[in-house]
N, C-alpha and C positions, 0 to 999 in steps of 0.2 A: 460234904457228901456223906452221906450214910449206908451205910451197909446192913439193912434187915432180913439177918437170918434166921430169927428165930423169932416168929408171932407170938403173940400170945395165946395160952394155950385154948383150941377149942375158938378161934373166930378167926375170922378173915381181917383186912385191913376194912376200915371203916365200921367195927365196932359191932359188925352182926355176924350171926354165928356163923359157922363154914360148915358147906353142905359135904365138905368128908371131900376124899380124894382118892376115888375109885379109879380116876385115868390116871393114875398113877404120877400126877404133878406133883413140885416141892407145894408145900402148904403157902397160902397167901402170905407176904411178907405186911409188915406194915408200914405203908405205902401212902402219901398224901393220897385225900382224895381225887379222883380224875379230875374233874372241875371244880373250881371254888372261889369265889370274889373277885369273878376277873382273870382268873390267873391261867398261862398257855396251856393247855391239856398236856398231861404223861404218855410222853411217848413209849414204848416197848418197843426195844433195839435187841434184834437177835444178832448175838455179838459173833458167833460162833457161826453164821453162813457168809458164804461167799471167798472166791479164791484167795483172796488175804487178807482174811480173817486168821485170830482175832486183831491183828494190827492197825489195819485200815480203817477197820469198824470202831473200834475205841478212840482212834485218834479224829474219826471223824463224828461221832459223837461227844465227843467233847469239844470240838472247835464250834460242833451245831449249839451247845449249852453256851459256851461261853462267849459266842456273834451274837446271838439271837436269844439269849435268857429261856431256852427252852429247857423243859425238866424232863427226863430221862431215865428210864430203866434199862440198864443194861445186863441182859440174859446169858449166861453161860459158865464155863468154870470158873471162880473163883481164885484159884489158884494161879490161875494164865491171867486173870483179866487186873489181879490186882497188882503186878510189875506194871504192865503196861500204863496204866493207871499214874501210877507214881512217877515212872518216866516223863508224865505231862503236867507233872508236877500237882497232881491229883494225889489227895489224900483220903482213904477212908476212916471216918471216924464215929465210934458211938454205934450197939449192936439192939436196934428196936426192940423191946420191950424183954433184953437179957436175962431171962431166970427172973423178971420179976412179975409176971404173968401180968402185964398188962404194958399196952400201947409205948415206947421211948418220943422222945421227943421231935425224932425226926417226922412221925402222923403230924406234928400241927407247925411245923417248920418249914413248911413248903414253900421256896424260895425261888423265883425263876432262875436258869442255870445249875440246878443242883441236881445230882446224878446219886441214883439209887445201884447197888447190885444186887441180882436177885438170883441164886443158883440154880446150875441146870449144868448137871454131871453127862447128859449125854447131847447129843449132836448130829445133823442131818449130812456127809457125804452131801461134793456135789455128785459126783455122781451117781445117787439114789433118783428113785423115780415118787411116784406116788403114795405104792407102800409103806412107804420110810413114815409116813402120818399115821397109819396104825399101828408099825414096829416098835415105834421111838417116842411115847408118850412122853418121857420126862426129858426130849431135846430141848433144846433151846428154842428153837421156833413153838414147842407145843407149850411152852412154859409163857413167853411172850402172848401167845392167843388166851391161856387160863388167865393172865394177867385182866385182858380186854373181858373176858365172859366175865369175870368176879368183879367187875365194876372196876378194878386198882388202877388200870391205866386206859387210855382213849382211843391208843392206836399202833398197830403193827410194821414195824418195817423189818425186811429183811435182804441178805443178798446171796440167800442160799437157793438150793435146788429149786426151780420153779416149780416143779411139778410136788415136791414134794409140801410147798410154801401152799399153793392152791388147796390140796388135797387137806391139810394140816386145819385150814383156815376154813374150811368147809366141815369137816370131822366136830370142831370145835368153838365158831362162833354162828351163830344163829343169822339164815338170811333174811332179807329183810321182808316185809309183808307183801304178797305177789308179786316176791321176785322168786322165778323156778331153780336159775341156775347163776352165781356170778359173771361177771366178764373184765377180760382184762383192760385196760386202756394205757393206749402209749401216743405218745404225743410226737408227731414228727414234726419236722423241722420248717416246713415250708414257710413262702411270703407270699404275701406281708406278715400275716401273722400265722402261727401253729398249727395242726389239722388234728385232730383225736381220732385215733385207728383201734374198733373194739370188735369183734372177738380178737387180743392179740396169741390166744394159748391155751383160754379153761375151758371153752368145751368145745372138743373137735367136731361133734355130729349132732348141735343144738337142731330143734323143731324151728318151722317160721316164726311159730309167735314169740319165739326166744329173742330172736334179730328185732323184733319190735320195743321189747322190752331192754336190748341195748342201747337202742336209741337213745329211748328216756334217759338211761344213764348215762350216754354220752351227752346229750343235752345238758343235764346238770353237772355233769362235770365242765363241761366246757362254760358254762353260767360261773361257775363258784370260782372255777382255778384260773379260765381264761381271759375273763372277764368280757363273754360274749353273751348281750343280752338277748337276741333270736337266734340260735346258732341255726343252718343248714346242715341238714342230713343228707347225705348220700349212700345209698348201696354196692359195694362192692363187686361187679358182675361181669362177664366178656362183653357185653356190647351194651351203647347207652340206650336202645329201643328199649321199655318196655317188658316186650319177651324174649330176650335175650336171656340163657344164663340156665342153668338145671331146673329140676324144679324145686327147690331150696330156695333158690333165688327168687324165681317168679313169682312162686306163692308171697315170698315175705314182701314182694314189690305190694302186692296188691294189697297187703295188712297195712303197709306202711303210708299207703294211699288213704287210706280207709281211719275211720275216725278212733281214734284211739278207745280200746275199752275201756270198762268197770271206772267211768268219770277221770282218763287220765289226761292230762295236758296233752293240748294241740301241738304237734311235731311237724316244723318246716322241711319235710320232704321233697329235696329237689329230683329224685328219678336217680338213675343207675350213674355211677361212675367205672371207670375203667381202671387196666396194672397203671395207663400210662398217666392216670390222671393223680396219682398217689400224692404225685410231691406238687401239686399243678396250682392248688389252692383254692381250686373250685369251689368246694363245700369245707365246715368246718368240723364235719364226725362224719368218717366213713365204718358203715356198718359192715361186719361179715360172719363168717363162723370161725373158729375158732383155728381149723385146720389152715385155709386159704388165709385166713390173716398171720399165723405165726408165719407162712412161708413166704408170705409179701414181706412182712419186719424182717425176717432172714436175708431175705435177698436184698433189700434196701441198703440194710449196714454191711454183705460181703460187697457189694457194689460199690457203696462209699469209701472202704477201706481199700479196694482196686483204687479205685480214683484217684487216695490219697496217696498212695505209694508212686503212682505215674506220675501224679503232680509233683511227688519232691526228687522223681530222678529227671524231669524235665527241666526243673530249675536249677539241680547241681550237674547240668549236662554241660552248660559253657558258663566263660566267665561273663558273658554276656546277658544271659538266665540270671545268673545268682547276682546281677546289677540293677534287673528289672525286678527282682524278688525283692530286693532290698528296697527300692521305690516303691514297690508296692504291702508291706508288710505289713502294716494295718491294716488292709482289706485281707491280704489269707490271714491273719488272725482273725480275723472275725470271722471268717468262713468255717476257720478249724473249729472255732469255741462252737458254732453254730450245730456243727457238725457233731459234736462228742456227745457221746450217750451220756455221760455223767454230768452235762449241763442240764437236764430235762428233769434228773433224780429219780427215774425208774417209772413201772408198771406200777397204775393203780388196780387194785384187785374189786370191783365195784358191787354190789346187793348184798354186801353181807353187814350184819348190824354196826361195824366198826372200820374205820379208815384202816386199810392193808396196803403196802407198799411193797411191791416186788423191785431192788435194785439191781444192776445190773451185777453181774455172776463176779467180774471182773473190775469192780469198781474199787479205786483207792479212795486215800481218807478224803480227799476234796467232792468227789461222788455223793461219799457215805454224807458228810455233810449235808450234800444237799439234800441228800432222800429223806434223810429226818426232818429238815426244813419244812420240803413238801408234804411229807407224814403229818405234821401240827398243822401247816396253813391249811389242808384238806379237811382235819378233827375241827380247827377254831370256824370254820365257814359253816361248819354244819353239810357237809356232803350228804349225810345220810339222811338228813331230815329235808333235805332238796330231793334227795331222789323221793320219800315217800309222797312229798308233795304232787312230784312230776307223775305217778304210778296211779293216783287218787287208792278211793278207799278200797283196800285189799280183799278179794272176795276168792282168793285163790287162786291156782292157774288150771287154765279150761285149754287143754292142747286140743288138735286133732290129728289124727293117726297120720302119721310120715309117711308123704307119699312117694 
């Protein structure tokens, strides 16, 4: 493992100059390059969000390097992150290009499984909102995104403030070519297989054509991670007619109907779905805004956590219960795993030039693992160059006035 605290003077990692550091980030560390012969893309692990953090985050970032050979940057204090570290029997060694004003060893030593630190003295509160992305240029989450803009690493995960993760990631990586605004994507549980739920939180009060342009993202998402080669789209609205639903909804039925613009891929549009149709399996990307789908996700998982509290005081209710649980325990195991958010590895944050992963706020190390997992399997598939495919060629976004 290596620890690059000290570039060399006047350049970035990969050997060309650096364009200065006006948003107030640490200077590019010297960092393997993102890709190279093959080898897993650099993740960027902002170590410092999420309710336990930095613990969770270290310790699941390092079980993600050393299952899976992924390589790793991990963002935050130095001071916190290097116990932790050693505890897992992590050692860092060797300081990139130390006082001798060029590149160390670790630039052409890129090794799958090997885990960078890369300082970031301040930190995003969860509970900050937005602002916290212009307050807090040198946190952890803004240090992990300058990582992705200066080419060093491929991809973002995080398990801090959502709002502020969004905000942070838009301030600081570039969207992708007519895409207006990102959107979030979460993957619920359903069967037989999975359902992708996108706006789930980044933009509350998108135009129609925005809900069009999720589509395409959820299409390629659902293509790359799901392994669905047509996916069905459905819309999110009070009733399955048609005209059902504001006119937010109506209008995007009728774009979603309508042949994609500016040369984009054809979108299997099956017509409106419903709250009750969420978990049903109907289709496999439910489209909405960003407002109506965080409060659908909200109420899914307090729902499931009702459920699950009934279910374990109905089974330790008789000794009779806790005979037929026990008969049956391989099925509620599979039900609970089904069930837990940190089997899924988080929000993906979609149209901005680089894989973002939003983890859940409360995820332990087994979580964190996974989110980086998914973090790399989302960078090595090429997401982003699936979505520009799905969008065809970029000519800008051409809204019209909200009605």
């Amino acid at each position: 493992m290596s620890d690059p605290t000290e570039p060399a003077p006047g350049h970035a990692a990969g050997g060309q100059p650096d364009a200065g550091h006006a948003d107030g980030a640490h200077p590019g560390p010297a960092l393997p390059a993102a890709v190279h012969s093959g080898a897993p893309p650099l993740v960027a692990v902002d170590a410092m969000g999420g309710d336990h953090a930095p613990d969770a985050i270290v310790a699941g970032a390092v079980a993600a390097a050393r299952e899976h050979g992924l390589r790793i940057a991990l963002t935050g204090r130095p001071g916190q992150l290097r116990p932790l570290l050693a505890g897992l029997g992590v050692t860092a060694h060797g300081t990139a290009g130390h006082g001798s004003g060029r590149h160390g060893p670790a630039r052409h030593g890129a090794e799958p499984g090997e885990i960078w630190l890369v300082p970031a003295e301040d930190s995003v509160d969860m509970g900050e909102g937005a602002l916290a992305g212009w307050r807090r240029p040198r946190s952890s989450i803004a240090v992990a995104c300058q990582l992705v803009r200066r080419g060093q690493a491929a991809a973002v995960v995080s398990a801090g403030s959502t709002g502020a993760i969004v905000a942070t990631a838009r301030l600081r990586l570039r969207p992708l070519p007519g895409v207006a605004r990102p959107a979030l994507a979460v993957v619920l549980p359903t069967r037989p297989g999975p359902t992708l739920l996108l706006d789930a939180g980044a933009i509350a009060d998108p135009k129609p054509e925005m809900l069009v342009q999720f589509a395409q993202l959820g299409v390629a998402y659902a293509q790359v991670a799901l392994g669905i080669a047509e996916p069905r789209v459905g819309l999110l609205s009070i009733g399955a007619e048609p005209g059902k639903g504001n006119k937010l909804a109506r209008r995007a039925h009728e774009l979603l109907e309508a042949d994609p613009p500016h040369g984009g891929l054809p979108i299997s549009f099956t017509g409106n779905v419903e709250g009750g149709d969420l978990l049903a399996g109907k289709v496999d990307v439910i489209v909405t805004d960003g407002f109506t789908g965080n409060v659908a996700l909200k109420t899914l998982e307090g729902t499931a956590a009702f459920a699950g509290r009934q279910l374990r005081e109905a089974i330790g209710g008789s000794r009779a219960a806790r005979l037929g649980a026990l008969l049956q325990r391989r099925g509620l195991r599979e039900l609970s795993e089904r069930l837990d958010a940190e089997t899924y590895g988080g929000a993906a944050l979609l149209g901005l030039e680089a894989t973002v992963v939003i983890a859940h706020g409360a995820v332990a190390a087994r979580g964190a693992a996974v989110a980086v997992r998914l973090t790399a399997d989302l960078a090595s598939a090429g997401i982003t160059d699936k979505i520009r495919e799905r969008l065809g060629p970029a000519r800008g976004a051409h809204f019209l006035r909200r009605p």
